[in-house]
C-alpha positions in Angstrom: 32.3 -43.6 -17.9 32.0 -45.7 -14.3 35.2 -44.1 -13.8 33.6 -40.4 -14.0 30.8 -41.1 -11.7 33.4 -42.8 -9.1 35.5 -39.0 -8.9 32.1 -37.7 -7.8 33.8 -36.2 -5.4 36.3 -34.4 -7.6 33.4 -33.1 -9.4 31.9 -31.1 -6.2 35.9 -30.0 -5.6 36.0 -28.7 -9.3 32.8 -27.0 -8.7 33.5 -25.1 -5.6 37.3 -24.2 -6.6 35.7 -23.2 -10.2 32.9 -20.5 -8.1 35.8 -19.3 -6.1 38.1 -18.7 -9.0 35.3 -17.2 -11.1 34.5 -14.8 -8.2 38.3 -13.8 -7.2 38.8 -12.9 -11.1 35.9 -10.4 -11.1 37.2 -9.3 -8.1 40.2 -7.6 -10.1 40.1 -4.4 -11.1 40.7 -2.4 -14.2 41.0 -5.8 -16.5 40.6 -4.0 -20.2 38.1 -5.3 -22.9 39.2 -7.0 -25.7 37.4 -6.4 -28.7 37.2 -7.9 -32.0 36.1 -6.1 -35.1 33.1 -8.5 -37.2 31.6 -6.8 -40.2 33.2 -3.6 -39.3 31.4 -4.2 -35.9 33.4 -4.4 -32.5 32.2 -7.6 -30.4 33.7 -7.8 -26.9 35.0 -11.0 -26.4 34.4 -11.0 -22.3 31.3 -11.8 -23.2 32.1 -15.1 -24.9 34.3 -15.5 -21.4 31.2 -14.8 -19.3 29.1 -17.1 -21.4 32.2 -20.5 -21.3 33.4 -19.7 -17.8 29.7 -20.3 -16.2 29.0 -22.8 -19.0 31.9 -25.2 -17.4 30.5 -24.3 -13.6 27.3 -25.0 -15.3 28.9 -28.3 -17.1 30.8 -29.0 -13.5 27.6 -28.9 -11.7 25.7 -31.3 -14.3 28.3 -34.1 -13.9 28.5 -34.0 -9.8 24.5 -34.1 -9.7 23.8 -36.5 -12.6 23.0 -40.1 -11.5 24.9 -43.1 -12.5 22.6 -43.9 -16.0 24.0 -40.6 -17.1 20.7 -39.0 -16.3 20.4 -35.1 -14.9 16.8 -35.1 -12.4 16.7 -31.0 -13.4 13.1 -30.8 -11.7 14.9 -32.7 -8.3 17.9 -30.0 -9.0 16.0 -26.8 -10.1 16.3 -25.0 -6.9 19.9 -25.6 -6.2 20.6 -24.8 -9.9 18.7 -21.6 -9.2 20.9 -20.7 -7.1 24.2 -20.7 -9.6 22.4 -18.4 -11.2 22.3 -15.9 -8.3 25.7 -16.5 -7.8 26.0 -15.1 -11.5 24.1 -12.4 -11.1 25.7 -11.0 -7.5 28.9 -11.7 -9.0 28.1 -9.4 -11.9 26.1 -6.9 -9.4 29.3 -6.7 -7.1 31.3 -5.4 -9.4 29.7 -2.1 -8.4 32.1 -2.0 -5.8 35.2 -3.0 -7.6 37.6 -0.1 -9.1 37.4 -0.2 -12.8 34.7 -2.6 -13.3 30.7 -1.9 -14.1 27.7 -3.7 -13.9 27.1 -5.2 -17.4 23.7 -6.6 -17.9 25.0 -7.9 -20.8 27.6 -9.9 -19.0 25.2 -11.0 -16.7 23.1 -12.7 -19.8 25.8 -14.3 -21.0 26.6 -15.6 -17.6 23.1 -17.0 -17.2 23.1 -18.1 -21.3 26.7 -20.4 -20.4 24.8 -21.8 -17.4 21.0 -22.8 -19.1 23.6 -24.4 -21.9 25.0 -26.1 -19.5 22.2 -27.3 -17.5 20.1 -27.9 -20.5 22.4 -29.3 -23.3 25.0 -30.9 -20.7 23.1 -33.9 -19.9 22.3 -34.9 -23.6 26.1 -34.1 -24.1 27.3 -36.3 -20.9 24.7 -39.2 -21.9 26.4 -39.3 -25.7 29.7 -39.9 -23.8 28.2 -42.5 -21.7 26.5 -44.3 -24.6 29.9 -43.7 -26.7 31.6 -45.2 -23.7 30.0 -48.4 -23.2 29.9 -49.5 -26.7 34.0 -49.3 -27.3 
C-alpha cells in the first residue's frame, strides 16, 4: 500500500483528468437513455452511470487526500469536498444549455449519492486494503 501513497501525485492527475472527462461527456448532446425493464418497471440505467462515475471522482479524491495510515481527515477536507459536489450539481445544471439534454434532478442525486459513498464508505474501503496489505 506504500506504493499507493507514493503515486500521490497520479492520484491528483486521475482526479482532474476524471472532472474533465466527466464534464466533456455531458457536454454531448442527444446521448439516448437506456432503460431496463424490472418488475415490469423501466429503470434508466444513466442513473446507475451518474451514481459510479462521481463515485470513482469521489473514490479518486479519497485516495489523493488520505494520509499515509490510510486515514481520510473529512472534517480537514469538508470544504474542498463540498466543492465536488458543486461541480455535480453545475454539471447537471449546464446541461440546460446543451441540445438534447435536460436537467435531471434525479441525475443530480445520484451524482451527489456516488460522491457521499465515496467520501463516506471509501476510507473504510481504502483502510481494509491497507490492513489487507500489510499483513501478506
Amino acid at each position: 500500500m506504500e506504493k499507493l501513497f507514493q503515486q500521490k501525485k497520479l492520484f491528483v492527475a486521475l482526479f482532474w483528468i476524471w472532472g474533465i472527462i466527466v464534464f466533456i461527456l455531458s457536454s454531448i448532446p442527444n446521448i439516448p437513455t437506456q432503460k431496463l425493464n424490472i418488475w415490469d418497471e423501466p429503470f434508466r440505467l444513466d442513473y446507475l452511470e451518474h451514481f459510479g462515475v462521481f463515485a470513482i471522482l469521489g473514490a479518486f479524491f479519497v485516495v489523493w487526500k488520505s494520509d499515509m495510515s490510510c486515514k481520510l481527515d473529512r472534517k480537514k477536507y469538508l470544504f474542498p469536498f463540498l466543492g465536488i459536489i458543486l461541480f455535480a450539481v453545475l454539471d447537471e445544471t449546464h446541461q440546460l444549455w446543451v441540445d438534447g439534454r435536460t436537467f435531471n434532478p434525479l441525475d443530480m442525486f445520484y451524482n451527489i449519492l456516488g460522491l457521499l459513498a465515496a467520501y463516506y464508505l471509501g476510507p473504510f474501503i481504502l483502510a481494509w486494503f491497507c490492513k489487507k496489505s500489510v499483513s501478506s
